[in-house]
C-alpha positions as MATLAB code, in Angstrom:
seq = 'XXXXXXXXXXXXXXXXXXXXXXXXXXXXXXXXXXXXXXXXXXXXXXXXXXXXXXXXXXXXXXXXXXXXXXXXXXXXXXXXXXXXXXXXXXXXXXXXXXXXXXXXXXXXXXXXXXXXXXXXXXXXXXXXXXXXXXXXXXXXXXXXXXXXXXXXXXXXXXXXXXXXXXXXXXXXXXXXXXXXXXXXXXX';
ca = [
     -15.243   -1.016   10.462;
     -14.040   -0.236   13.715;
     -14.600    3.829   14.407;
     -17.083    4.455   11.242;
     -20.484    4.851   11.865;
     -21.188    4.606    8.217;
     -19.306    4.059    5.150;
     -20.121    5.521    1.523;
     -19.159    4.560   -2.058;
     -19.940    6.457   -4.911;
     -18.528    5.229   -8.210;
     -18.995    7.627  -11.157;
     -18.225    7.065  -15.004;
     -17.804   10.167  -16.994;
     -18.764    9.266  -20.979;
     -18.854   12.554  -22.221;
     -18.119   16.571  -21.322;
     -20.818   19.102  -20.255;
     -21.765   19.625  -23.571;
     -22.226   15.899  -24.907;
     -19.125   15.887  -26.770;
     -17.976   11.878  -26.069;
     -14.289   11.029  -24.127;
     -12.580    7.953  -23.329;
     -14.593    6.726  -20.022;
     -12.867    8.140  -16.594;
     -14.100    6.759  -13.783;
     -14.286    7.932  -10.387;
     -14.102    6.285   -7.002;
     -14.655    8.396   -3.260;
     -15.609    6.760   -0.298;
     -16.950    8.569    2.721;
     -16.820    7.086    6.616;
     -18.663    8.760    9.232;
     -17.099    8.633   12.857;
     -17.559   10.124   16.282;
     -15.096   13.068   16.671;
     -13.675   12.016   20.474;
     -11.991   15.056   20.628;
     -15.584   17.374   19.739;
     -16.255   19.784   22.128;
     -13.219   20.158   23.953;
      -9.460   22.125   22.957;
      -6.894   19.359   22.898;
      -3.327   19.854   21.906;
      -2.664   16.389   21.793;
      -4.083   15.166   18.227;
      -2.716   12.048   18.250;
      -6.411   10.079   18.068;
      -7.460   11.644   14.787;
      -4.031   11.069   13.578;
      -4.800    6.893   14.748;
      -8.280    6.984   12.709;
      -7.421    8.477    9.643;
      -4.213    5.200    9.369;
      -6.952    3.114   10.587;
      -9.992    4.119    8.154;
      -7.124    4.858    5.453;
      -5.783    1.160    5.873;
      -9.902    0.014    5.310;
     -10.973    1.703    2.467;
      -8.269    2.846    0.248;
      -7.599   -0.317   -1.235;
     -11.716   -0.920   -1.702;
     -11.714    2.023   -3.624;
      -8.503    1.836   -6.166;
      -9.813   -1.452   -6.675;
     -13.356   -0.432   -7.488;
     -11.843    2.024  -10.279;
     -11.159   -1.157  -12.618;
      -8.183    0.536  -14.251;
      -5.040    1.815  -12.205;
      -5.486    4.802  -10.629;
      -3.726    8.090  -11.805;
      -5.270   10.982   -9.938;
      -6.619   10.953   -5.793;
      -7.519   13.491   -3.271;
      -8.839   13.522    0.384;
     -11.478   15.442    2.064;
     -13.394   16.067    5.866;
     -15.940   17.425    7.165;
     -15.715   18.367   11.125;
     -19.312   18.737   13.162;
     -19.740   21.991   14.323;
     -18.799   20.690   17.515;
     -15.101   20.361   16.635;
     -12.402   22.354   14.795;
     -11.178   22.501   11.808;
      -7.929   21.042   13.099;
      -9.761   18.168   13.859;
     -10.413   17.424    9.904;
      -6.748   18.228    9.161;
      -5.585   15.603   11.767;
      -7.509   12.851   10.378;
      -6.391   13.421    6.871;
      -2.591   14.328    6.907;
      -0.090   12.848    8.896;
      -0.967    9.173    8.292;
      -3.898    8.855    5.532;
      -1.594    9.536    2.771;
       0.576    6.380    3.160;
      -1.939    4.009    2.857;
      -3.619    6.165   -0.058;
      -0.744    6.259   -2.299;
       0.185    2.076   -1.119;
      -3.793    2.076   -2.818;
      -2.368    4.007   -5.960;
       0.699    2.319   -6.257;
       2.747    4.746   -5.148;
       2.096    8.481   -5.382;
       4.822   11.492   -5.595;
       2.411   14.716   -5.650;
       0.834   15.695   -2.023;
      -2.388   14.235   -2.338;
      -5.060   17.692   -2.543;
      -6.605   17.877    0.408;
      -9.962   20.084    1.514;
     -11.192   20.597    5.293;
     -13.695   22.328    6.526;
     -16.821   22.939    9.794;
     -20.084   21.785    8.661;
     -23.547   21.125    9.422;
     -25.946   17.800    8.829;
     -25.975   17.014    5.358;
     -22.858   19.704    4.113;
     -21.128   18.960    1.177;
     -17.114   19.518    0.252;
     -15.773   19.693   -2.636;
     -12.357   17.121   -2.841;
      -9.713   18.332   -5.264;
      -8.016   15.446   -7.556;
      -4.433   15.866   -8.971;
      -2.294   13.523  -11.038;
      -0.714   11.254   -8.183;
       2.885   11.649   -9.627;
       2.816   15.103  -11.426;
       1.722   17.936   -9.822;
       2.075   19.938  -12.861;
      -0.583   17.888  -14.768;
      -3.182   20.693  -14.950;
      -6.086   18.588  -17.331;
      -6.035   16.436  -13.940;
      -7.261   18.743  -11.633;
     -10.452   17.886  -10.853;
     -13.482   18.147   -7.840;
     -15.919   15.768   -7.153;
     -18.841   17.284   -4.534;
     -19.269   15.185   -1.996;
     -21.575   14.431    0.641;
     -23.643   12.359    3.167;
     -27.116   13.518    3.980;
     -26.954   12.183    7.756;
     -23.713   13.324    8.784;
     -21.497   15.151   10.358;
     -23.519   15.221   13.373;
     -22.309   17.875   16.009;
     -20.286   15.555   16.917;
     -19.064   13.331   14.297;
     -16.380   13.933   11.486;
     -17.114   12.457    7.711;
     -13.702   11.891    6.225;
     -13.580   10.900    2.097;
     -10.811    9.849   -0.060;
     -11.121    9.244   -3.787;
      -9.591    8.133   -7.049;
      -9.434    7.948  -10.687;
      -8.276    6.628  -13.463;
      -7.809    9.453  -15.858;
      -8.084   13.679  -15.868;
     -11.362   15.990  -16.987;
     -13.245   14.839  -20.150;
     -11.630   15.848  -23.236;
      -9.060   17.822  -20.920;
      -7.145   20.669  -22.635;
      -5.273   22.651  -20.436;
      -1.600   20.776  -20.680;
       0.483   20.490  -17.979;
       2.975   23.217  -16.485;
       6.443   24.602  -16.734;
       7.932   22.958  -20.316;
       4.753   21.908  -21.840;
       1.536   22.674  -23.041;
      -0.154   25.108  -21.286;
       2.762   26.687  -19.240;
       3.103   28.721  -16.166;
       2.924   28.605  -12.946;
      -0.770   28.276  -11.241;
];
């Protein structure tokens, strides 16, 4: 587990919509790692030790999660949460320049940018992490959030970084997708 304090799973199936109404099963998949932020506490230009953690934790747990999904996944999304003690920078270095490879190697590939969410928070914050279609960004019934947190972390010092999956869009989604189909327009 190398720089994770902790590591999270939550695996959700989704049977039916807010109001009962029953949908083909979608399931769900995020995974959470809290880690000591080496750079909290200081201004750093160089970022390059996030950038190492998020490859690292990325090459860890990615594949844990597709695989917990049970069907191929069509949708991800990434997520952190800095301790107050860093920056938001901080988040953004551990999820973008090197998470995404081994996320979309996870989905089996992976065209769209993978939504991403970043943001300062206390003990116990949650973050909402955005899911799109991992090939078409234009899929609107697979945008999608899943709230995430982990009651004992961030510390001051600590970052919580999540990525997630699934294996389908919103129960009994009806939005379309965008420019020349259902549902078109730009967003």
């Amino acid at each position: 587990m190398g720089h994770a304090r902790k590591i999270v799973f939550l695996r959700e199936v989704i049977t039916s919509d807010a109001h009962g109404e029953a949908c083909p099963p979608v399931t769900r998949v995020a995974v959470g790692a809290i880690f000591r932020n080496p750079l909290a506490g200081r201004f750093e230009s160089d970022l390059a030790p996030l950038f190492e953690i998020g490859a690292e934790l990325g090459e860890l747990l990615a594949g844990q999660a597709a695989a917990q999904l049970g069907n191929p996944p069509v949708s991800y999304g990434k997520a952190a949460i800095v301790g107050v003690a860093g920056d938001m920078e901080h988040g953004g270095a551990v999820i973008h320049p090197r998470l995404g490879a081994p996320m979309r190697k996870a989905a089996g590939g992976g065209e769209a940018v993978i939504p991403s969410n970043v943001k300062l928070g206390a003990l116990g914050a949650s973050i909402d992490l955005p899911l799109g279609h991992k090939d078409d960004p234009w899929s609107f019934d697979h945008f999608d959030t899943m709230t995430l947190c982990i009651p004992d972390g961030p510390k001051l010092d600590e970052i919580v970084m999540f990525l997630a999956y699934a294996d389908g869009g919103r129960p009994i989604a009806r939005c379309g997708r965008g420019p020349g189909g259902a549902g078109s327009g730009r967003v």
